[in-house]
Structures are given as structure tokens and as C-alpha cells.
mmCIF file of the N, C-alpha and C atoms, coordinates in Angstrom:
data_MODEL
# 
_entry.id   MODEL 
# 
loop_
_atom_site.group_PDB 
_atom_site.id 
_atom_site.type_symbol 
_atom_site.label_atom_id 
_atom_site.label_alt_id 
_atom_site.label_comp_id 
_atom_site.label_asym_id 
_atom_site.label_entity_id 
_atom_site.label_seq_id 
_atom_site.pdbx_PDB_ins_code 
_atom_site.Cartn_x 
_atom_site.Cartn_y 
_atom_site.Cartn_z 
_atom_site.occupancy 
_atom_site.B_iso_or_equiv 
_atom_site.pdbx_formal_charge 
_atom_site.auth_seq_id 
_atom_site.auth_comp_id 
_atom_site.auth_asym_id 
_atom_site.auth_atom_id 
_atom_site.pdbx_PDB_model_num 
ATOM 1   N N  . UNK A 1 1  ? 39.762  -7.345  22.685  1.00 0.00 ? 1  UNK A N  1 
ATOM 2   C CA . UNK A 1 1  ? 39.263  -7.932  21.456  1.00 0.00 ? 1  UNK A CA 1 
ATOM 3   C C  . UNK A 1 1  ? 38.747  -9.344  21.706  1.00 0.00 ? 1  UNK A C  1 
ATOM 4   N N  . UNK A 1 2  ? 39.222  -10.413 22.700  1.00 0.00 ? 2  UNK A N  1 
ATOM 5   C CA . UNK A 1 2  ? 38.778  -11.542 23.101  1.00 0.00 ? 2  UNK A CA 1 
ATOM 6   C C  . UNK A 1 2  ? 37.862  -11.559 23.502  1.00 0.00 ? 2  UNK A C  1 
ATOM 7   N N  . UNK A 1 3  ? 37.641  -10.549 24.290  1.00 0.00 ? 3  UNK A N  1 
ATOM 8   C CA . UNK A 1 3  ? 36.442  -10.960 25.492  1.00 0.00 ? 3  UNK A CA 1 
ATOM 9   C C  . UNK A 1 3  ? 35.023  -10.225 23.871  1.00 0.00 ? 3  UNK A C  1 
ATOM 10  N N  . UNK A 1 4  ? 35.631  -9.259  22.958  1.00 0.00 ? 4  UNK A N  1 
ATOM 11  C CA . UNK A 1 4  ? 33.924  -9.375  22.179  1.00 0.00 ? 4  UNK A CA 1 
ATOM 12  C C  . UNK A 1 4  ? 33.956  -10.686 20.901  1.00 0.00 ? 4  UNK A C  1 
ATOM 13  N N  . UNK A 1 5  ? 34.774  -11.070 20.973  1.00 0.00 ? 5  UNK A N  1 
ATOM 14  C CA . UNK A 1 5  ? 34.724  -12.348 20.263  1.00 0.00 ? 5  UNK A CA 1 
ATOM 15  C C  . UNK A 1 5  ? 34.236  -13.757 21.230  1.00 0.00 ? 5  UNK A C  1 
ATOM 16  N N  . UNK A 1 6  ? 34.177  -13.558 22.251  1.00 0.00 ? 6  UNK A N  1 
ATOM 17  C CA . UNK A 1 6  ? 33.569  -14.853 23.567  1.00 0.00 ? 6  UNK A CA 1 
ATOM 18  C C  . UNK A 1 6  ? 32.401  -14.935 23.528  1.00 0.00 ? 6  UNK A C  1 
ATOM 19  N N  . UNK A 1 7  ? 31.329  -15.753 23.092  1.00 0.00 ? 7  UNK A N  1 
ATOM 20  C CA . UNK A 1 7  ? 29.941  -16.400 22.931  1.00 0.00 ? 7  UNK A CA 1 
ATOM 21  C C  . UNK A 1 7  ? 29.684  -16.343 23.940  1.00 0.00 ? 7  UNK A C  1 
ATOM 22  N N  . UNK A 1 8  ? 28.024  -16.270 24.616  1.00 0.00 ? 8  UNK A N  1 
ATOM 23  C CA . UNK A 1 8  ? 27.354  -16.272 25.414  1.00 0.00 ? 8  UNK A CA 1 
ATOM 24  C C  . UNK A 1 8  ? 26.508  -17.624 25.069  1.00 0.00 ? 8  UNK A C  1 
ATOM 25  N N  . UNK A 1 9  ? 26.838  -18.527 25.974  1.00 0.00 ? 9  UNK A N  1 
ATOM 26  C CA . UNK A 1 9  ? 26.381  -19.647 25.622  1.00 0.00 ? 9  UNK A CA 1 
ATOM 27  C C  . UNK A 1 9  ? 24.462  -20.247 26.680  1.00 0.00 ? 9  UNK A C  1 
ATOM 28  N N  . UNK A 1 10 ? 23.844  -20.232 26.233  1.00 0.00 ? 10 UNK A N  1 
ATOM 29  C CA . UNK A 1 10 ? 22.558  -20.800 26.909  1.00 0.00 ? 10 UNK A CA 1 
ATOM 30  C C  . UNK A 1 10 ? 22.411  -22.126 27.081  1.00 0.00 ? 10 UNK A C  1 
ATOM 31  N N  . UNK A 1 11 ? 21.819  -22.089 28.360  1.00 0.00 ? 11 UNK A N  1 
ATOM 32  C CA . UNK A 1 11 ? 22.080  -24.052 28.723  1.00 0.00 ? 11 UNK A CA 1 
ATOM 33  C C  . UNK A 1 11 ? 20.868  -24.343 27.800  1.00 0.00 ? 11 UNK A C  1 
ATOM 34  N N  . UNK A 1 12 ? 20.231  -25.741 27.830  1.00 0.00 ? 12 UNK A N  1 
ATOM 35  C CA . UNK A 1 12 ? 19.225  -26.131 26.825  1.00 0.00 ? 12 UNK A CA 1 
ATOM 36  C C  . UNK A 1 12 ? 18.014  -25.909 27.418  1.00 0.00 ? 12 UNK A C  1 
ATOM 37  N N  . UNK A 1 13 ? 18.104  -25.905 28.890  1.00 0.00 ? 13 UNK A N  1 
ATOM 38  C CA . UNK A 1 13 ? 16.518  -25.704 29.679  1.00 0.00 ? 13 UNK A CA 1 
ATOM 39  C C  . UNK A 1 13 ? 16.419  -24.574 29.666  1.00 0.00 ? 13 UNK A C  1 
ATOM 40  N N  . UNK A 1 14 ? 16.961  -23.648 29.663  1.00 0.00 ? 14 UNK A N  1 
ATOM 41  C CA . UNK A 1 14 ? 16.890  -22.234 29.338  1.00 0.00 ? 14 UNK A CA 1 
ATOM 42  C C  . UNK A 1 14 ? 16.132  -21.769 27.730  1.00 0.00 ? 14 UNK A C  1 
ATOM 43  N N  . UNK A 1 15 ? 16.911  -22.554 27.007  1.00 0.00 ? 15 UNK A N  1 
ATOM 44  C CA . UNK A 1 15 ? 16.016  -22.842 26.131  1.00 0.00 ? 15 UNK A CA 1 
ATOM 45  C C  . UNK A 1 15 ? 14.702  -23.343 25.561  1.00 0.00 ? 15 UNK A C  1 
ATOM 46  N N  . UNK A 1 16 ? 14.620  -24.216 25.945  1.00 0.00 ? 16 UNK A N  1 
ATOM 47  C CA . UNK A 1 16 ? 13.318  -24.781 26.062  1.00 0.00 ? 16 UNK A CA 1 
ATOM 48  C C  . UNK A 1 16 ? 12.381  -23.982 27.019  1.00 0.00 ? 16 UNK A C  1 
ATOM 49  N N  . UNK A 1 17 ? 12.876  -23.829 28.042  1.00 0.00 ? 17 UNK A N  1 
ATOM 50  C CA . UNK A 1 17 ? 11.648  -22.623 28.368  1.00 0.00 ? 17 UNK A CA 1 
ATOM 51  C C  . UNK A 1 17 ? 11.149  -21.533 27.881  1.00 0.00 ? 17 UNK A C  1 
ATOM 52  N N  . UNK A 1 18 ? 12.617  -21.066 27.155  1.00 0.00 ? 18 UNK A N  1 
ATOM 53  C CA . UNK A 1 18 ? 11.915  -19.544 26.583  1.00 0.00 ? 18 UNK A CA 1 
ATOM 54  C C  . UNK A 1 18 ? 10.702  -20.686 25.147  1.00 0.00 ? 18 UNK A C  1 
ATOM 55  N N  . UNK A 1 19 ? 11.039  -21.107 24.671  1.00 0.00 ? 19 UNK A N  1 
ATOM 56  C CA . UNK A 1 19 ? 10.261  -21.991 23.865  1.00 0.00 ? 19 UNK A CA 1 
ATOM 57  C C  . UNK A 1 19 ? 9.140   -22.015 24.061  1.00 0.00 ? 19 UNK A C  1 
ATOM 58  N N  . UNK A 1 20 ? 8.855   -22.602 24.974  1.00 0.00 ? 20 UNK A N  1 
ATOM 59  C CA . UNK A 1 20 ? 7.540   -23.035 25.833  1.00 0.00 ? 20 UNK A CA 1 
ATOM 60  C C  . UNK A 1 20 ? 6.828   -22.074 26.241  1.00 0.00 ? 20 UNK A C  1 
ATOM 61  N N  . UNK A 1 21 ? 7.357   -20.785 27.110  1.00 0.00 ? 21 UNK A N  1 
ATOM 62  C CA . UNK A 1 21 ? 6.841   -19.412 27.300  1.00 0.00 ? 21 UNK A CA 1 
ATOM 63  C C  . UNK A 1 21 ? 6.592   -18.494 25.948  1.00 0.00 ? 21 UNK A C  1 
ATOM 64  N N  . UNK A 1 22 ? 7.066   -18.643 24.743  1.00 0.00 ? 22 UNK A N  1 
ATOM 65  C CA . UNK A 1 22 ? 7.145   -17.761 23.740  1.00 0.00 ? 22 UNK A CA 1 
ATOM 66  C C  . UNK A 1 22 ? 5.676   -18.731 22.557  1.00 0.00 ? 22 UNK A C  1 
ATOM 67  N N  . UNK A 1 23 ? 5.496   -20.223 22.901  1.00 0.00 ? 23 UNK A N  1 
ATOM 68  C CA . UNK A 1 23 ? 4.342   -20.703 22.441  1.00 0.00 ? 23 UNK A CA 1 
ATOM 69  C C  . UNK A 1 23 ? 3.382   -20.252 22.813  1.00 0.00 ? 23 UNK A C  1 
ATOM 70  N N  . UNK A 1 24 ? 3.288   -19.916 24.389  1.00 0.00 ? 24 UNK A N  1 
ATOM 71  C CA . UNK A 1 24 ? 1.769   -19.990 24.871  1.00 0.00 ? 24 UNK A CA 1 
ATOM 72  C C  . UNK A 1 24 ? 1.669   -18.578 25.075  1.00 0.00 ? 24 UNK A C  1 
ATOM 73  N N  . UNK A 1 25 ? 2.247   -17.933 24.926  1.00 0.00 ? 25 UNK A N  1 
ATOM 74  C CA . UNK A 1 25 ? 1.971   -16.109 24.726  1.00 0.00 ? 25 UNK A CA 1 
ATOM 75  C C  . UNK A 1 25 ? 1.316   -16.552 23.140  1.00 0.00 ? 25 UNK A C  1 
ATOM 76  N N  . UNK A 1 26 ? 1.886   -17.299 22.298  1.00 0.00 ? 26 UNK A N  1 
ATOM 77  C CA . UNK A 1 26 ? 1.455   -17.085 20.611  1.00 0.00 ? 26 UNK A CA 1 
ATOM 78  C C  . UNK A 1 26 ? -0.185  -17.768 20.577  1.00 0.00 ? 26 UNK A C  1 
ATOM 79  N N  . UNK A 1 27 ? -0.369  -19.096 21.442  1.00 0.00 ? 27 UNK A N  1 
ATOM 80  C CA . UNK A 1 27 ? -1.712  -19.198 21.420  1.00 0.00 ? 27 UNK A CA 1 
ATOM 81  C C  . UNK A 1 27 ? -2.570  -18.422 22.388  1.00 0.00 ? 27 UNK A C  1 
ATOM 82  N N  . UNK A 1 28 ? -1.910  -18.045 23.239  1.00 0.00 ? 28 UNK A N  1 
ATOM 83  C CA . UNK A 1 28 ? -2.925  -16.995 23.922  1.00 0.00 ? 28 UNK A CA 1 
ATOM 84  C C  . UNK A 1 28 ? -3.454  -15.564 23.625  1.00 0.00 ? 28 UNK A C  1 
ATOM 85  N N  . UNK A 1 29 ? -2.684  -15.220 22.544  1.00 0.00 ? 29 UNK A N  1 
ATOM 86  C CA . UNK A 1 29 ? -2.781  -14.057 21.687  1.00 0.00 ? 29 UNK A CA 1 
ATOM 87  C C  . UNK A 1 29 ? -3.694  -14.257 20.693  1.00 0.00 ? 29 UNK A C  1 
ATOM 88  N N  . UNK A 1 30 ? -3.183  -15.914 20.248  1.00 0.00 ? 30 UNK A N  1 
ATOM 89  C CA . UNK A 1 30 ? -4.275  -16.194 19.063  1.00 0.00 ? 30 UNK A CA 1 
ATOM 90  C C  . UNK A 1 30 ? -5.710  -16.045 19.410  1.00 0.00 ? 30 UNK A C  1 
ATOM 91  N N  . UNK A 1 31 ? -6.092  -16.944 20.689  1.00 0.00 ? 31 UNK A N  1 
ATOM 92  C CA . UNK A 1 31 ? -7.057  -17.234 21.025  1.00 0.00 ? 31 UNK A CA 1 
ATOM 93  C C  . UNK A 1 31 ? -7.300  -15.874 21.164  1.00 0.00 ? 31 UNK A C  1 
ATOM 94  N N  . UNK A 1 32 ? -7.462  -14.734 22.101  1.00 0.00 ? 32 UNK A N  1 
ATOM 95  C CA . UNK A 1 32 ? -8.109  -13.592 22.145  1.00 0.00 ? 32 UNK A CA 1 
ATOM 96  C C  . UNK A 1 32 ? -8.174  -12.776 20.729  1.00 0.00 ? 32 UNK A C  1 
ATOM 97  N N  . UNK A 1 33 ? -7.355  -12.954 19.509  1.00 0.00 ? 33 UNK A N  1 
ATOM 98  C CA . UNK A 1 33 ? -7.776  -12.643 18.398  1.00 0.00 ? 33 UNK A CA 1 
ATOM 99  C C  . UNK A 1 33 ? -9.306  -13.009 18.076  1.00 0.00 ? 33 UNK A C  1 
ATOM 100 N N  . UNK A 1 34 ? -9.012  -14.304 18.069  1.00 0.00 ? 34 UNK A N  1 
ATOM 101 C CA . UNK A 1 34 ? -10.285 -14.863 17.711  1.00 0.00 ? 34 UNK A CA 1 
ATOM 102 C C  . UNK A 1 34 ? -11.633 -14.847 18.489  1.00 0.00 ? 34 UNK A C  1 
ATOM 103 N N  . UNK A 1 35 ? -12.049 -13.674 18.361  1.00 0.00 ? 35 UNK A N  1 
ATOM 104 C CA . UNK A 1 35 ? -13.347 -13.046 18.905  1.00 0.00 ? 35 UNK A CA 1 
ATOM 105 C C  . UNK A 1 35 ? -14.301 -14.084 18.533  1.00 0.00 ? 35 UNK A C  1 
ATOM 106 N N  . UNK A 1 36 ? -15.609 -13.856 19.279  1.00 0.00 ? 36 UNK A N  1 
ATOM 107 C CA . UNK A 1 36 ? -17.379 -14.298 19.382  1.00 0.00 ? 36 UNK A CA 1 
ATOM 108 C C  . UNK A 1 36 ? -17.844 -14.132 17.820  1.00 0.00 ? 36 UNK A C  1 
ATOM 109 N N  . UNK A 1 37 ? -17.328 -12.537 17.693  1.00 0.00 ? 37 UNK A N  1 
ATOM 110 C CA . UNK A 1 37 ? -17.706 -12.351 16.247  1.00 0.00 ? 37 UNK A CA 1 
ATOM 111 C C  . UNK A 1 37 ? -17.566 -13.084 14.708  1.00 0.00 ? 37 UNK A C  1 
ATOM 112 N N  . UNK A 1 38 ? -15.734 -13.164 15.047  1.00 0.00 ? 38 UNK A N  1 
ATOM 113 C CA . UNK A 1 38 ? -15.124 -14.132 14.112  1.00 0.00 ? 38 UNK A CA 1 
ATOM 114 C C  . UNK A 1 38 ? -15.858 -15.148 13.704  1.00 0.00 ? 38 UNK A C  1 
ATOM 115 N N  . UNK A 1 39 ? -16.234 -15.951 15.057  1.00 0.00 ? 39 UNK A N  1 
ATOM 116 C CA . UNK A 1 39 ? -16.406 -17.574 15.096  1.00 0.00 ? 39 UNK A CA 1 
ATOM 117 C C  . UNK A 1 39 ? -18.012 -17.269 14.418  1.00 0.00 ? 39 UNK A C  1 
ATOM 118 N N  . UNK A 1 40 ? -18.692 -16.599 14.851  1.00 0.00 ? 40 UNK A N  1 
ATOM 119 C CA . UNK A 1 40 ? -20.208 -16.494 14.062  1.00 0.00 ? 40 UNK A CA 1 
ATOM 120 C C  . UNK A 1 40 ? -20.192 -16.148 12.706  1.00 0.00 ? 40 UNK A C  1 
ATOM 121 N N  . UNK A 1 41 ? -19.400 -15.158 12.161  1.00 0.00 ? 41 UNK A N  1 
ATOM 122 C CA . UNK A 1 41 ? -19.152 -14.742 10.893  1.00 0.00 ? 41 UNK A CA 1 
ATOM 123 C C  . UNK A 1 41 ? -18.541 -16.676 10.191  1.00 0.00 ? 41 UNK A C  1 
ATOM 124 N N  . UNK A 1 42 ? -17.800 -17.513 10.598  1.00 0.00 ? 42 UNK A N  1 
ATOM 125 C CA . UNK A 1 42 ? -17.608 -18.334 10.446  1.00 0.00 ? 42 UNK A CA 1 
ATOM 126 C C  . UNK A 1 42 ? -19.209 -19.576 10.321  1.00 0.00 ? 42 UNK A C  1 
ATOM 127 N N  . UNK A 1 43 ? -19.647 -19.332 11.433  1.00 0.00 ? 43 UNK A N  1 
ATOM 128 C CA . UNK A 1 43 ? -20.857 -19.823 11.132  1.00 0.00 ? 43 UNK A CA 1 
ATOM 129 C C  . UNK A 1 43 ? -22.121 -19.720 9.924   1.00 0.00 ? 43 UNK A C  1 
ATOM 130 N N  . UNK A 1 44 ? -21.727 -18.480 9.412   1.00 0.00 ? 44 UNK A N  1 
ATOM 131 C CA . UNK A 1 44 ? -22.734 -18.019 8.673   1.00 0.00 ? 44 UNK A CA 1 
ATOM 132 C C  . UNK A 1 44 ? -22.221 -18.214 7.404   1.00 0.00 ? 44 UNK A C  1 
ATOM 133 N N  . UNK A 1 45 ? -20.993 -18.245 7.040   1.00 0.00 ? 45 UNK A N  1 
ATOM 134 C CA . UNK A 1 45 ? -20.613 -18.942 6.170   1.00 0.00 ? 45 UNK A CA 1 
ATOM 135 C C  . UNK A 1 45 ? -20.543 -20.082 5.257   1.00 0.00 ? 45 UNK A C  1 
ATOM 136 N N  . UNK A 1 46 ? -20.569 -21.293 6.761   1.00 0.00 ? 46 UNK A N  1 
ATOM 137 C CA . UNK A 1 46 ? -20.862 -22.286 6.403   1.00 0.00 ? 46 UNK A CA 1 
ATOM 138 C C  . UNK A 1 46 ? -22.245 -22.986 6.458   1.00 0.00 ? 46 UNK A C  1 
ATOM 139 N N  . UNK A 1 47 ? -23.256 -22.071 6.928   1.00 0.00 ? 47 UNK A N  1 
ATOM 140 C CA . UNK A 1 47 ? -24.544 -21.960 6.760   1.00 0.00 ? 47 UNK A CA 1 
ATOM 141 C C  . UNK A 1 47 ? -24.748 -22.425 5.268   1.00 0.00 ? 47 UNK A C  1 
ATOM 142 N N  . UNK A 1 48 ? -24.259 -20.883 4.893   1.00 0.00 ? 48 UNK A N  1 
ATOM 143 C CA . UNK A 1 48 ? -24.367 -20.786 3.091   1.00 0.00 ? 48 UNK A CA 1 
ATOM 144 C C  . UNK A 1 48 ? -23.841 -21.377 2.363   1.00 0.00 ? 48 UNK A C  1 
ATOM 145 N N  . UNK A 1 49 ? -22.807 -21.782 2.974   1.00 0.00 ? 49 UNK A N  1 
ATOM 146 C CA . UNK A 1 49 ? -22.530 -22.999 2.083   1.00 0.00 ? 49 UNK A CA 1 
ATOM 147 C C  . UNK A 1 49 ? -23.123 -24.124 2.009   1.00 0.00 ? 49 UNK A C  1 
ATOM 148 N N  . UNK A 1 50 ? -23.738 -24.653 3.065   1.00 0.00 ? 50 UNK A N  1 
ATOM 149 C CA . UNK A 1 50 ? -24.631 -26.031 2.766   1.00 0.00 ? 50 UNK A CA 1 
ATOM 150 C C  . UNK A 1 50 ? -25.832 -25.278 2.205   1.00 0.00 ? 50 UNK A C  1 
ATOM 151 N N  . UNK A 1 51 ? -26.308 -24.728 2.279   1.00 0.00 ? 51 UNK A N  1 
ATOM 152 C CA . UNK A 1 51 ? -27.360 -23.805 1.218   1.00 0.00 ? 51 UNK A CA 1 
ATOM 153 C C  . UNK A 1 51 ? -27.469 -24.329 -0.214  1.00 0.00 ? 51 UNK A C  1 
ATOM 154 N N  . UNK A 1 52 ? -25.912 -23.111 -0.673  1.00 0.00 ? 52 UNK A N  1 
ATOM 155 C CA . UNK A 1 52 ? -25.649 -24.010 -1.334  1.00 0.00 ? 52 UNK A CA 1 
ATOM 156 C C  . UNK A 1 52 ? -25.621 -24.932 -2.619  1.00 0.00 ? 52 UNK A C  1 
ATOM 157 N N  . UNK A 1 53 ? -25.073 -25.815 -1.769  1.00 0.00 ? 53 UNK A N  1 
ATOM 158 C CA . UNK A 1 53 ? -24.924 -27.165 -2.054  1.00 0.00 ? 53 UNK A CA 1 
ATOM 159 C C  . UNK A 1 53 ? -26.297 -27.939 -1.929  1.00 0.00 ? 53 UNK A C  1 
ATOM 160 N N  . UNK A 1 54 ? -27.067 -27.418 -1.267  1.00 0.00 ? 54 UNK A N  1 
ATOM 161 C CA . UNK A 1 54 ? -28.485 -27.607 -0.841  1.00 0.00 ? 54 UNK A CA 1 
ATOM 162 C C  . UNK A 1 54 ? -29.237 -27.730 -2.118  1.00 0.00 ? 54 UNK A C  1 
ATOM 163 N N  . UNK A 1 55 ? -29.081 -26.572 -2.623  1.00 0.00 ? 55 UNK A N  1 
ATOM 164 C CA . UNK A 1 55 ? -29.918 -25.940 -3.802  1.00 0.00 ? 55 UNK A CA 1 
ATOM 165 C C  . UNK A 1 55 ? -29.504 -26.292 -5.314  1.00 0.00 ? 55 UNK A C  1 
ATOM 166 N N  . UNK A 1 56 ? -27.892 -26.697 -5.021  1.00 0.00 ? 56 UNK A N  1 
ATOM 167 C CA . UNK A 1 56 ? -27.822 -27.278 -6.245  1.00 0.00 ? 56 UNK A CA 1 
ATOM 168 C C  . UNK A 1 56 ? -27.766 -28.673 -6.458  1.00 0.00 ? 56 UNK A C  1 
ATOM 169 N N  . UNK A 1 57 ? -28.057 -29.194 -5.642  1.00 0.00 ? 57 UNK A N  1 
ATOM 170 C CA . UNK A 1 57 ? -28.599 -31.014 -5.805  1.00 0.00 ? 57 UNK A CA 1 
ATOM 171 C C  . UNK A 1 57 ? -30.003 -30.698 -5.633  1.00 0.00 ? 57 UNK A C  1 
ATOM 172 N N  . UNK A 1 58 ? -30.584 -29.808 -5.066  1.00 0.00 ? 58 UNK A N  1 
ATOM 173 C CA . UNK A 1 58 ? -32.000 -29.792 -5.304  1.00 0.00 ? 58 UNK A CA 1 
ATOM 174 C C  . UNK A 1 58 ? -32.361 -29.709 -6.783  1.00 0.00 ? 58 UNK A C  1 
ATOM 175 N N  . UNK A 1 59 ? -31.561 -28.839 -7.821  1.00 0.00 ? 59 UNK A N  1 
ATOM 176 C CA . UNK A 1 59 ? -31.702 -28.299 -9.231  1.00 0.00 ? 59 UNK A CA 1 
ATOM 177 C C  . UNK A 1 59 ? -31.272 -29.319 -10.269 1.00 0.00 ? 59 UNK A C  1 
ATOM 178 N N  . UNK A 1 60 ? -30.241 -30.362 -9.474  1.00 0.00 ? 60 UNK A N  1 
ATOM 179 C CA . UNK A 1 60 ? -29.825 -31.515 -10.278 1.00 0.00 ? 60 UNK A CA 1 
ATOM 180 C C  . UNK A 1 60 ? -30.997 -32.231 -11.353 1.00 0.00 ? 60 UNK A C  1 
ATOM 181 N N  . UNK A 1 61 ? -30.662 -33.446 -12.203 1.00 0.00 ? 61 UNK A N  1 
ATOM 182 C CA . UNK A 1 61 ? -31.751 -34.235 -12.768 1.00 0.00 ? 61 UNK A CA 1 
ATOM 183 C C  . UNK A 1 61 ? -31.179 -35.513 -11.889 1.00 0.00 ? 61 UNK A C  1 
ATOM 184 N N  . UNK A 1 62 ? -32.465 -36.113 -11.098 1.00 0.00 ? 62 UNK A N  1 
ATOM 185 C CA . UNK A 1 62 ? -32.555 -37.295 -10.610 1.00 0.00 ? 62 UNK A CA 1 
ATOM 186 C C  . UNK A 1 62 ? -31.792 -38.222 -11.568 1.00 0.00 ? 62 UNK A C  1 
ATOM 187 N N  . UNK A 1 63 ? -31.245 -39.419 -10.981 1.00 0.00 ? 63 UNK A N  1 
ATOM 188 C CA . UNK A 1 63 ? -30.860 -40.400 -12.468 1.00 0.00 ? 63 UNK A CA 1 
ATOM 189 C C  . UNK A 1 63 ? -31.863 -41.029 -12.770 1.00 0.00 ? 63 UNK A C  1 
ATOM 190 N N  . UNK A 1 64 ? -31.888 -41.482 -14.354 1.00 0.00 ? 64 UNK A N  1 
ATOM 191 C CA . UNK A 1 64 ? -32.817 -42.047 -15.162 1.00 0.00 ? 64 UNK A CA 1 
ATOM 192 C C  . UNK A 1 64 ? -33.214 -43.559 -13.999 1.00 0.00 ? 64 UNK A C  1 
ATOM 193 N N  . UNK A 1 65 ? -34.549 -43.968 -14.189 1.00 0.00 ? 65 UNK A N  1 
ATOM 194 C CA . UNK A 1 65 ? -34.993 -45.611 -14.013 1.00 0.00 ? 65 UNK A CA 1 
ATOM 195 C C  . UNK A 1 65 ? -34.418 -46.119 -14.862 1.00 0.00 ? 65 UNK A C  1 
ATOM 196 N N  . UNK A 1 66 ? -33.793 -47.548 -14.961 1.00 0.00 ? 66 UNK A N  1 
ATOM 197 C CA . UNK A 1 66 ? -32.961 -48.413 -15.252 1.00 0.00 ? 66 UNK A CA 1 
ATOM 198 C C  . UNK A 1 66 ? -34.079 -49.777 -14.890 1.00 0.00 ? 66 UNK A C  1 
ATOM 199 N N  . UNK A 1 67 ? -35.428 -49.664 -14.286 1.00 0.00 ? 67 UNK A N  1 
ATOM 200 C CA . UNK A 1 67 ? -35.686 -50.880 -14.475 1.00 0.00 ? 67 UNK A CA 1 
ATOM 201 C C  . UNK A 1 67 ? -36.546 -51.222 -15.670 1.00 0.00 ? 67 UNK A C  1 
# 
């Protein structure tokens, strides 16, 4: 009964490594998520969005002369 009640204790560099190894699997996963495609579909987005924003200060009324 002692010995399944006895903790398995991890030193801290043990820790920190799995840390460190379990980050860069998460951005290296990320990064290959993030396809050519993604990033262009991203582009085209913000294309249209300055569009836009383009088109509706183009549609604005200038401000009045004041002199």
C-alpha cells in the first residue's frame, strides 16, 4: 500500500525540457498549419478591406470652406 501511495518526483530540468520540447512541436505544427494558401486568402482580405475603406472616404462629403 506504501509503495502506491510514493510520488514520482521530476527534477526541474526535466521539466523544463519537456516544456521547451512540447513548445516547439506546438509552433512547428502551427507553422505547417499555416499554409501559402492561408496567408494569400489573408491577403485578399485585406486587399478588400482597404477597398473598402477606399470607397467610402471616396463617397464621403469633403468638409465645408471655412474661409
Amino acid at each position: 500500500m506504501n509503495k502506491l501511495l510514493k510520488e514520482n518526483k521530476m527534477s526541474f530540468k526535466t521539466k523544463i525540457a519537456i516544456f521547451l520540447l512540447a513548445t516547439l512541436v506546438t509552433l512547428t505544427g502551427f507553422n505547417l498549419i499555416a499554409s501559402s494558401s492561408a496567408l494569400d486568402i489573408l491577403k485578399v482580405g485585406k486587399r478588400a478591406g482597404y477597398d473598402i475603406i477606399a470607397n467610402v472616404l471616396a463617397d464621403a462629403n469633403p468638409p465645408a470652406d471655412r474661409t
